[in-house]
Each structure stands twice: as structure tokens, then as C-alpha cells.
N, C-alpha and C positions, 0 to 999 in steps of 0.2 A: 865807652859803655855799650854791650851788647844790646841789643834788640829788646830781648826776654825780660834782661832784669829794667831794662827801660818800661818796659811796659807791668812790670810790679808794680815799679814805683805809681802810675797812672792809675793804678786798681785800689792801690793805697790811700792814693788822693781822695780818688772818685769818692773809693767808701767812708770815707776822712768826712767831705764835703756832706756823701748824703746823710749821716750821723748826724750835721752839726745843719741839717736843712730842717731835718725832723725834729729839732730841740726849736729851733726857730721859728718852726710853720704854728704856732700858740702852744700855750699852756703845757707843755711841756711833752707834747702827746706823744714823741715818741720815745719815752721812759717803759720801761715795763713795769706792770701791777703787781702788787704786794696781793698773791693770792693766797689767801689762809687756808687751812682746815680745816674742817667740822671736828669737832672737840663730844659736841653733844647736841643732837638734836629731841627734844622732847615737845609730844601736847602742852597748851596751856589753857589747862580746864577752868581756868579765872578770867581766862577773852570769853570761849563761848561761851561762859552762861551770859555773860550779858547780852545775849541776843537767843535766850532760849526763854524769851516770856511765852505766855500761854493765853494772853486776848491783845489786839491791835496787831502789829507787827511780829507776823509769827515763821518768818522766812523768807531768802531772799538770798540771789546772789552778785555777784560786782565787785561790792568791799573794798573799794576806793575812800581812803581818808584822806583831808588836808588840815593842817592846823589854820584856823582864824585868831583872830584880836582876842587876848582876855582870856587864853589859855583856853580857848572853847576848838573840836575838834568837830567837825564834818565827815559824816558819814555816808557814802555814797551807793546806793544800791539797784541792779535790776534790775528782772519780774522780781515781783515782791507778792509774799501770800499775805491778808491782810481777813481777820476772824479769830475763832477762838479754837483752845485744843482742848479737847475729851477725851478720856480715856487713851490719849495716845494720838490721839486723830483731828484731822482738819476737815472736818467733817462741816460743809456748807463756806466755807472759806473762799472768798477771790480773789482773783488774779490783776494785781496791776502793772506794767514796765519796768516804771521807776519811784523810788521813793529815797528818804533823806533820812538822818538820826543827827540827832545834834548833842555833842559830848557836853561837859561843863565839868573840865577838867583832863588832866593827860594820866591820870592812874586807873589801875585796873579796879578800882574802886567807883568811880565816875559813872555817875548814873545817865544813860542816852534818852532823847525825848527822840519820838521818830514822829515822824507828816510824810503821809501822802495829798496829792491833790484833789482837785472836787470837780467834778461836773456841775454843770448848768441845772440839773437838777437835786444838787446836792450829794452826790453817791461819790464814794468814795473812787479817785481816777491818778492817773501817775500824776508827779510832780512838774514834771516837766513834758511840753507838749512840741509840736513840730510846727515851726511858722508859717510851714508851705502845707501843713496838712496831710504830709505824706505817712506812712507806718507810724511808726512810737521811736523815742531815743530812750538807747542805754545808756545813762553817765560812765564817763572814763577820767581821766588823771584832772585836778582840780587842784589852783593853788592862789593864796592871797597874798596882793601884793599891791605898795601904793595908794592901800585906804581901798582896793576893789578887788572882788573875787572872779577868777576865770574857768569856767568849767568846760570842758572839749565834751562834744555828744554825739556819738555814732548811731546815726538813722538807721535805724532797717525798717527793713518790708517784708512780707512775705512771698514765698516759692510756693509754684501746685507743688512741692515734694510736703506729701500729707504723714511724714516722722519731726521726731523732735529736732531735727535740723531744717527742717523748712523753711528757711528765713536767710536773709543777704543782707550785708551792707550795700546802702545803695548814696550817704552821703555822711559830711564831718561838720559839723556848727562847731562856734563856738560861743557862749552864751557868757555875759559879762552885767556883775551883779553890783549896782554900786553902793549898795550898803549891809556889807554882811556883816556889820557888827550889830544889825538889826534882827527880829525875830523874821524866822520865814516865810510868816504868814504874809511881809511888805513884802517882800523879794518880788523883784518885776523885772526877769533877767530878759536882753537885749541878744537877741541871737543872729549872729554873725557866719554866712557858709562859709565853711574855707574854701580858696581856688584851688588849692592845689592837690587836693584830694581826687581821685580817681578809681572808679570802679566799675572797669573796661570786661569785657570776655578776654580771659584769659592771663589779666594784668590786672592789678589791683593795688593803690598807694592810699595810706590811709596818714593820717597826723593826731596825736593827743592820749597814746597810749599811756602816756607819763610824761612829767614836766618837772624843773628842777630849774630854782634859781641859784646863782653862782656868779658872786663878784655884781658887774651888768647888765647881765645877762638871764634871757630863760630859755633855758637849754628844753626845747619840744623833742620826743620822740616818739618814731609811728616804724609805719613796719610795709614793706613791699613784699607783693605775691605773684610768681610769676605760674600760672597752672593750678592744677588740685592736687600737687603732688605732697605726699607729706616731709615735712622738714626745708620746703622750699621759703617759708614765710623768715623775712631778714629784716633786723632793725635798719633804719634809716634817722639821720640825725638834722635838725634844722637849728636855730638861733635867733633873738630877737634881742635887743636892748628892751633892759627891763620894764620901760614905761612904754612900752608901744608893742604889749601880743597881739592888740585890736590891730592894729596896722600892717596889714598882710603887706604892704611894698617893703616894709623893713626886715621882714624874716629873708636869712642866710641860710645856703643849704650846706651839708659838710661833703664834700668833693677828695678825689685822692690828692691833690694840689692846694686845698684851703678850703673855701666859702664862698657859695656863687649865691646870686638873687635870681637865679635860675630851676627853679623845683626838680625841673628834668636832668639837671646836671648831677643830680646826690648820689652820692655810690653807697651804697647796702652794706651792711655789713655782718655781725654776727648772723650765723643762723639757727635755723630752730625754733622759731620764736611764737608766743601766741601772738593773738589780737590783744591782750590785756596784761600787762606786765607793770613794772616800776624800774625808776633807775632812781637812788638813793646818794648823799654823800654817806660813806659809812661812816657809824657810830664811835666813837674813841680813835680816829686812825684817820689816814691820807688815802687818797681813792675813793674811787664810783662804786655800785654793784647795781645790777641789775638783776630784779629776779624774775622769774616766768616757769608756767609750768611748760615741760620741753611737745613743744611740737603742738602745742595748744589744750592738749586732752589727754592727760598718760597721771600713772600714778608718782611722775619722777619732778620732785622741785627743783631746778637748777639756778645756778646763780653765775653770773661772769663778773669781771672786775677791770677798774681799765685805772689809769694815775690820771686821767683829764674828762672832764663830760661828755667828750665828742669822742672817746675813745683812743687808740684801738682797744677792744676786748678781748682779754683773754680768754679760754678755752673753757668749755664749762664746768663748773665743780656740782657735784651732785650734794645739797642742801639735806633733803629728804624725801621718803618715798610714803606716799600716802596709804595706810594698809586698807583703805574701804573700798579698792577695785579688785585690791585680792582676796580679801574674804569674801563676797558679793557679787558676781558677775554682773547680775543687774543694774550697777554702780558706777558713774563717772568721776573724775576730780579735773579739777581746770580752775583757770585766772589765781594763780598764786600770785601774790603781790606782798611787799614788806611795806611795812610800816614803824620807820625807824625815830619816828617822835616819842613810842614808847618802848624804845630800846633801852638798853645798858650799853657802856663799853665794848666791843668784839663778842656785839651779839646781833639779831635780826629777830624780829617778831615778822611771823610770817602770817600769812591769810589764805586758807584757798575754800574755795568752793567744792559740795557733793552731789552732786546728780542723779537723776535716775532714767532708763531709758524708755521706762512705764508714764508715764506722765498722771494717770488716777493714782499712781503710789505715793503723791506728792502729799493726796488727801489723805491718804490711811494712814500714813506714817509721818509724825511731827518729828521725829531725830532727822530723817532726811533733809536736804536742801536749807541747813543752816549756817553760817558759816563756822568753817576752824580753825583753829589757831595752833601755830607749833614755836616753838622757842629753842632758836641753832645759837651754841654758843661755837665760837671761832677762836681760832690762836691768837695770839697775843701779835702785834703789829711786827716786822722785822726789827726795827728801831729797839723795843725796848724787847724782845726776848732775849734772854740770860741777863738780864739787870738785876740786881737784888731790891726785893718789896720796902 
């Protein structure tokens, strides 16, 4: 046997071997994703209204939901505008962080109670407070498990930069509720810093953008920043057995080789990514998806797809594109997130947030800054396309 074809055969191997390493290294991740196509993406004018009342909670953005016990849904939000609307207007209206909406029930029927929290002297103040006293938390990805609910919360602060970006992550809690099958008004959550959270000059690792249970597991995922460049922000993937998110020794990180109990060792992956995203099991079908709006801040919804939670991800497919930055210059969109509790089959209910670059415009105008909803319907899974109904 020649040289040449001797060493075929060794490439053959090789690739033989790294095939059958990548079905072995778990859950099957090195499968590729059943990526559909958008079929049809539309509004669904039956999400917003339910969050276009006109006294208490009259805006807000975030839009983080998890399902709890008892078919009740958590609603997770922001700054939150809290007052009444006139004529169109938020006219005397204020400003708090964060606040909460509590479903009772999973149809677009389901009527939401919202709370915010209370200062010391009674006035209405976010829900959630900072244990070290530092900035305000925005709630991020929340999910109930175990008889206890776990919410991730991204501290910020303020920057002298005097625009509506003025503000940094500066740390990651995790706050842990042990009776939410309770009204909110007992809730006495337990907040817990992650270690492994980092928000360096230049560097920045964050954890709890979305959470997802699967099998034994809860699949966390956060996002690495390397500069202010745009499109540099990358998912990153960690792991916990299911009874122990509090247990920071027990989170695994996803590495090109497996799972280190090393934070520093995790290799990034998808890019493009906001601060605020979801990763979902899809609705009627096998595979993950993750949605987020691209890049943090654009009018474009993107979604990837992967066959195992830890990925890899496939390449982005474009969801939809929000028309209120093109009609409106004045106008932003960001934190697209799905919420696939009330899906259909090969579909996505989506959420994203409207902005504006005016910050008094929030008051004059009640249609601003509420949340919206769109409704992507998808192909049919590979499995059953061309079956007969």
C-alpha cells in the first residue's frame, strides 16, 4: 500500500472517530438542527392589549415570563411607568425599575394582576431591591422548579454619560423564592451574587439571560462581551442539576471538549446576541431556538436553532422585522424574547420591546413603551413534512 492512499485511509478514521466523539460528547450535539422557515409572521393584537390598560401599570419593558403551579404565569418587567393615561398621555406618571404581573391562566384571555413595591413611606417603588444597596435590578430569565422559583437579576448603575444609555451592568444575583405558589405580596426572595459574573473594562461575562430545564438539568445561559464593538456580544452556555441552581460549586460550563467547573474555561458561541434573549424547547417538534433581537437594538428578530441545549447553533434565520424604527426614527426595538407556553405547534409568540430616544416622549405618548407581540408561524418539522393530515 502506497503512502497516499495509506494516509486516506487515516483521514477517514480520523473523521470516522471525530463524528462518532461529537454524538458521544452528550446529548447528541453533534446532530445538526432541523431549521424551519417562517411560513408567516404577524402582530397579535390580543397579547398587547392586555398590557395597554390606562391606570396602574401603564408601561414597561423586559417581558420575561415563566410559568408557575396552578397554571399561573409570571410576568416579568423593567423600568415600569406606573399612573394614569389621558387623552393619550402619561401625564404625572412615574418611573419605577422593576415590577411583576401575575397571569391566572395560559390563554390570551387571562386576565394579569401587576405589583409593584413600596417604599418605607408607602409610595409606590420597584419590586425588587438590591441587597448591597447598589443601582436598581432589572429581572431577566425566571423559572419554577422543585416547589421554588429562581429569578437571575442584572444590577446596574449609572454612567456621567447624561443619554438614555447612561447606565452599565455592574453585577448578576440570583434571588430564590420559596413559595410562589403564594401571593406576591409574602414573597421574601433570598438573593444570592453569582461568582462568576464579570464586568471588567473591556471584558464583560454575564449569567441568566435565559434558563431552561431539560431531563436533570438547568441549562443557564448568559452572554460574553469582548469591547463596544457591535456584534461582538456571544452566548455562552453553563449547567446545573436541577436541585442545586443555588449551588454555584455545582454549575458546569460548556467548553469545546464537554463541561468544566471552571467559568473561565467556557468557549462562546453564537454571535450577535443581546443582553436579553430566550432559549426555548420548540413547540410541536425536537430542537432548541433561541430568540433575540440581533445585535441588541435593530428592528431585525432573529432566531437560531440547535438538536441539544448546549448547542451548536445554527446560523441565524430572520423571524421578523419590526416596522416602528422604520416608520419613526425617533424609535427603538430590543429584548425580543419568545414565550412558547403560549404557543401552538411550529409556531413562536414573540415579545419585543419600543423605545424612544426622547425620554419626555414616554409621557406624551401612551402607545410608546408598551410591549408587542408578533405571531411566526414555522414549517412543518422535517419528520412529518409530506405526510398526509
Amino acid at each position: 500500500m502506497g503512502k497516499s492512499a495509506f494516509r486516506r485511509i487515516e483521514s477517514v478514521a480520523a473523521i470516522g472517530l471525530l463524528f462518532w466523539g461529537l454524538i458521544e460528547s452528550g446529548r447528541g450535539s453533534g446532530l445538526p438542527p432541523d431549521v424551519p422557515t417562517v411560513l408567516k409572521a404577524e402582530p397579535a393584537p390580543e397579547w398587547e392589549a392586555k398590557f395597554a390598560g390606562n391606570k396602574g401599570w401603564i408601561g414597561g419593558d423586559g417581558v420575561y415570563s415563566a410559568v408557575l403551579p396552578a397554571r399561573r404565569v409570571l410576568w416579568l418587567f423593567g423600568d415600569t411607568l406606573l399612573g394614569e393615561v389621558r387623552d393619550g398621555r402619561r401625564d404625572g406618571a412615574i418611573m419605577v425599575n422593576n415590577t411583576i404581573g401575575l397571569q391566572n391562566g395560559h390563554g390570551k384571555e387571562a386576565a394579569i394582576n401587576f405589583a409593584a413595591g413600596r417604599s418605607r413611606d408607602g409610595k409606590a417603588a420597584a419590586f425588587f431591591v438590591p441587597a448591597d444597596g447598589r443601582g436598581w435590578f432589572w429581572p431577566q430569565a425566571a423559572i419554577c422548579t422543585g416547589g421554588r422559583l429562581f429569578i437571575f437579576l442584572a444590577q446596574i448603575d449609572k454612567t456621567g454619560d447624561p443619554g438614555v444609555f447612561g447606565f452599565r451592568q455592574v453585577g448578576q444575583w440570583l434571588a430564590v423564592i420559596e413559595n410562589p405558589d403564594k401571593e406576591p405580596k409574602t414573597w421574601r426572595p433570598r438573593q444570592h451574587k453569582l461568582p462568576f459574573a464579570s464586568f471588567e473594562k473591556g471584558r464583560s461575562r454575564s449569567w441568566g439571560s435565559a434558563v431552561l430545564e431539560v431531563d436533570d438539568y438547568l441549562y443557564i445561559y448568559g452572554w460574553e462581551e469582548r469591547g463596544k464593538q457591535i456584534g461582538v456580544r456571544r452566548l455562552t452556555v453553563a449547567r446545573v442539576p436541577t436541585k442545586k441552581l443555588d449551588d454555584f460549586t455545582a454549575w458546569r460550563f460548556r467548553t469545546a471538549q464537554g463541561w468544566s467547573d471552571q467559568a473561565a474555561d467556557v468557549v462562546s458561541q453564537a454571535d450577535g446576541l443581546a443582553s436579553e434573549f430566550s432559549v426555548s424547547k420548540m413547540p410541536g417538534r425536537k430542537g432548541y431556538v433561541v430568540v433575540y433581537t440581533e445585535n441588541g437594538l435593530s428592528d431585525r428578530i432573529l432566531a437560531r436553532f440547535a438538536a441539544a441545549p448546549e448547542g451548536p447553533w445554527s446560523a441565524p434565520l430572520l423571524l421578523y422585522r419590526c416596522p416602528e424604527m422604520t416608520k419613526d426614527k425617533g424609535l427603538f426595538s430590543y429584548a425580543a424574547k419568545a414565550h412558547v407556553w403560549a404557543a401552538c405547534p411550529d409556531e413562536l409568540l414573540v415579545s419585543y420591546c419600543v423605545n424612544t430616544w426622547d425620554f419626555a416622549r414616554l409621557f406624551r405618548e401612551a402607545k410608546v413603551y408598551r410591549p408587542k407581540f408578533v405571531r411566526v408561524r414555522l414549517s412543518p418539522a422535517k419528520e412529518t413534512q409530506g405526510l398526509s393530515p
